[in-house]
N, C-alpha and C positions, 0 to 999 in steps of 0.2 A: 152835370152828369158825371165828371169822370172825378170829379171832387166827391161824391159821391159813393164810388162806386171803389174807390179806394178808401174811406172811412169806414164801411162795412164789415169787412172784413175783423174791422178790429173791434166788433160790436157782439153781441150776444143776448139773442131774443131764447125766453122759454116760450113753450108752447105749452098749453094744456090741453090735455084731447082724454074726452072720458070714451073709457072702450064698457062696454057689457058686454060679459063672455058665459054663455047659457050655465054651461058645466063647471063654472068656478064653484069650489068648493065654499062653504060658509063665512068656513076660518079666515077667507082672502077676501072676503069681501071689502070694499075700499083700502084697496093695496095700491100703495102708492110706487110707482116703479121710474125710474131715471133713466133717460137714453143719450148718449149720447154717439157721435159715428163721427167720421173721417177725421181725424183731429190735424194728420199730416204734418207732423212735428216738423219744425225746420225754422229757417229763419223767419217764415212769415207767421209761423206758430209761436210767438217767444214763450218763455215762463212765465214770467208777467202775465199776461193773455190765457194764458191756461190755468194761475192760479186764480185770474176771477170769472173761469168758468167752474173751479172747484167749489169757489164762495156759494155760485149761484146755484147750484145744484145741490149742497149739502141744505142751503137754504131752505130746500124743496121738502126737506125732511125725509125723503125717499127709504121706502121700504127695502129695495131691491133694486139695484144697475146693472143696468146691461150695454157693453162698450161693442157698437158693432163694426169694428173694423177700419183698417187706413188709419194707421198709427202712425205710420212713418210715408215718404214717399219715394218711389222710385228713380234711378236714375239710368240717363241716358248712357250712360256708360261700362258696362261687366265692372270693371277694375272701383266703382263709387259706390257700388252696392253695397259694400258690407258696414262701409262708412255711413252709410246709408239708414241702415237697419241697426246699425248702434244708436242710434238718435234716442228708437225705441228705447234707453234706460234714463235718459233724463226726463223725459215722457213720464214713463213710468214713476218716477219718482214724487211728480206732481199728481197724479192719477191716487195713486194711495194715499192720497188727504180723504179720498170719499169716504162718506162715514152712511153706513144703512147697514141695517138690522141682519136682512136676510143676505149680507155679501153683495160679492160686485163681480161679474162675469163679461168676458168675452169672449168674440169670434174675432178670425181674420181676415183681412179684405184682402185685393188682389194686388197692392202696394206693397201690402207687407211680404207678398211670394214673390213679389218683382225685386225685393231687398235680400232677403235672409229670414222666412218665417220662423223657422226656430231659434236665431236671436230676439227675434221681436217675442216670441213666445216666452222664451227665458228671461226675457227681463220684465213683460208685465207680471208673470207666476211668481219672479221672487220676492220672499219673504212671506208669501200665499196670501196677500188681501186682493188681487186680482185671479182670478180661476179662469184660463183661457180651456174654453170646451171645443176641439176637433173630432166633433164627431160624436159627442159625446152625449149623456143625458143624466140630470139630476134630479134627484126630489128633493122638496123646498117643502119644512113643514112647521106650520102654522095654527095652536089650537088645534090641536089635533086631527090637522086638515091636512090632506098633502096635492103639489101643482107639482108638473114637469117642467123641466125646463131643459131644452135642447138645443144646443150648438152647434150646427150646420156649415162644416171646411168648407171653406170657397171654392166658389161653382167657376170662375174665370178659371182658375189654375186646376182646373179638375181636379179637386179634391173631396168633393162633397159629396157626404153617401149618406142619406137622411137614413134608407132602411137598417143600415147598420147602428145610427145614431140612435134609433127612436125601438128597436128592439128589445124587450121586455118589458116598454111602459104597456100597461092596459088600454085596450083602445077605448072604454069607457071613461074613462081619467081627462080632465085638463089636462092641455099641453100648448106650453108656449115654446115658440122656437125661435134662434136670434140666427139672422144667416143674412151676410153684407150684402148680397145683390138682391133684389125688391122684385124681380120678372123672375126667380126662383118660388117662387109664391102656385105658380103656374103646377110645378111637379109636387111641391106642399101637397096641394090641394087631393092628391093622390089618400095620403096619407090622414090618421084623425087625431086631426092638430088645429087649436082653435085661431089662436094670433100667431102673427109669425112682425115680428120686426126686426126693419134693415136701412140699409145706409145707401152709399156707390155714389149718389148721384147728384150730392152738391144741392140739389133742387132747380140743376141747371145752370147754379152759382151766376149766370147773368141773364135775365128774364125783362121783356118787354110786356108794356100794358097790349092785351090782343093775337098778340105771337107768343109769349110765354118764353118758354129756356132755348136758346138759341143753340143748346147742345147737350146730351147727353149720351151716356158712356153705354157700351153694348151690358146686356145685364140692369138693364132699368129705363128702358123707354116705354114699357109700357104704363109702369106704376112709377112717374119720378119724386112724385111728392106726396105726402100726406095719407089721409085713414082711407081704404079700400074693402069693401066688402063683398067677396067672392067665394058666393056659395055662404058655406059653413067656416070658412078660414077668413078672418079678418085679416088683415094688412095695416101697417103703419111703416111709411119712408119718409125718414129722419132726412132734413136738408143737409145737418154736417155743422161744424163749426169751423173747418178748416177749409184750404185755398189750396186748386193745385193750376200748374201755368202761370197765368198771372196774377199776380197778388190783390185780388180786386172779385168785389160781390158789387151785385147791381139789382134789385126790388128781390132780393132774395136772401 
């Protein structure tokens, strides 16, 4: 097991998950979209390990990416933070290999407020092949078709204010939203927004056959893994590719 459970970590499964969303427009149909979330750059994140998670996802041919958050991780310490949230540029620099059509977006998770979010901001936005959205909301068009896409500040660091984010989309319109904690889904659902995908929670990063994830993070115990359908708002929560604590994944 713990042979195991430390290999993991340095592994990388795709998932394919087909979502049907009532209101997509025509133009989008069979849009191929990339996720990825908590990447947690650090020594247990090398470059190496993140350049063949680049491989494997440009593989994917991906229309559209969306990066939900925990770029870098926190540290126990005020005075390691900023050291911390610089990570976020070497990061970054492997991140901009994606290659899709429609661009490559993110949100921030609450690692990144626990570091320095506007250096992790600053360095995914430079040179603009990443587009970090706080708060924000874009139209994505295709074929003469247009989707929203909205970016939801992080809900741990109180920063997220969908009403301000999602103001002047038409509530008739598709709208997809990226926002890193997955039990945000819950005030979503307020609003008319069809998927919403998010990260936060590892998938439990160590999970038993019958007990499942032996932990997860406030901000995602209710939705910790995988497609959810609530109501009229679908749900997808990303496991994460990255490790935070101890550097070890276990059936997860």
């Amino acid at each position: 097991v713990l042979g195991t459970s430390l290999d993991e970590p340095h592994e990388a499964v795709v998932s394919q998950v087909g979502v049907t969303l009532k209101r997509l427009p025509s133009g989008f149909h069979g849009l191929r979209v990339a996720q990825l979330s908590d990447i947690h750059f650090n020594s247990f994140m090398t470059t190496d390990h993140l350049d063949r998670v680049m491989d494997l996802t440009n593989a994917q041919k991906p229309d559209l990416v969306i990066l939900t958050g925990d770029f870098v991780t926190s540290a126990p310490y005020r005075r390691e933070r900023i050291a911390r949230a610089e990570q976020a540029w070497p990061c970054a620099n492997v991140l901009r290999r994606i290659e899709s059509s429609l661009g490559c977006f993110a949100v921030l998770g609450n690692q990144d407020y626990d570091t320095n979010a506007d250096i992790v901001a600053e360095a995914l936005g430079t040179g603009s092949r990443i587009q970090v959205l706080r708060n924000r909301v874009i139209a994505l068009e295709r074929e003469g078709a247009r989707l929203w896409l909205a970016g939801i500040d992080n809900v741990t660091a109180r920063r997220a204010n969908p009403g301000y984010a999602l103001h002047g989309v038409p509530k008739e319109e598709c709208t997809i939203v990226a926002v890193h904690e997955p039990d945000f889904a819950d005030e979503m659902r307020k609003f008319s927004v069809d998927f919403q995908m998010s990260g936060h929670t590892h998938g439990g990063q160590v999970r038993f056959p019958g007990v499942g994830a032996l932990y997860v993070p406030v901000g995602a115990r209710k939705y910790p893994e995988g497609h959810y359908q609530l109501g009229e708002l679908q749900l997808y929560t990303n496991r994460g590719i990255g490790v935070i604590g101890l550097p070890m994944r276990y059936m997860c």
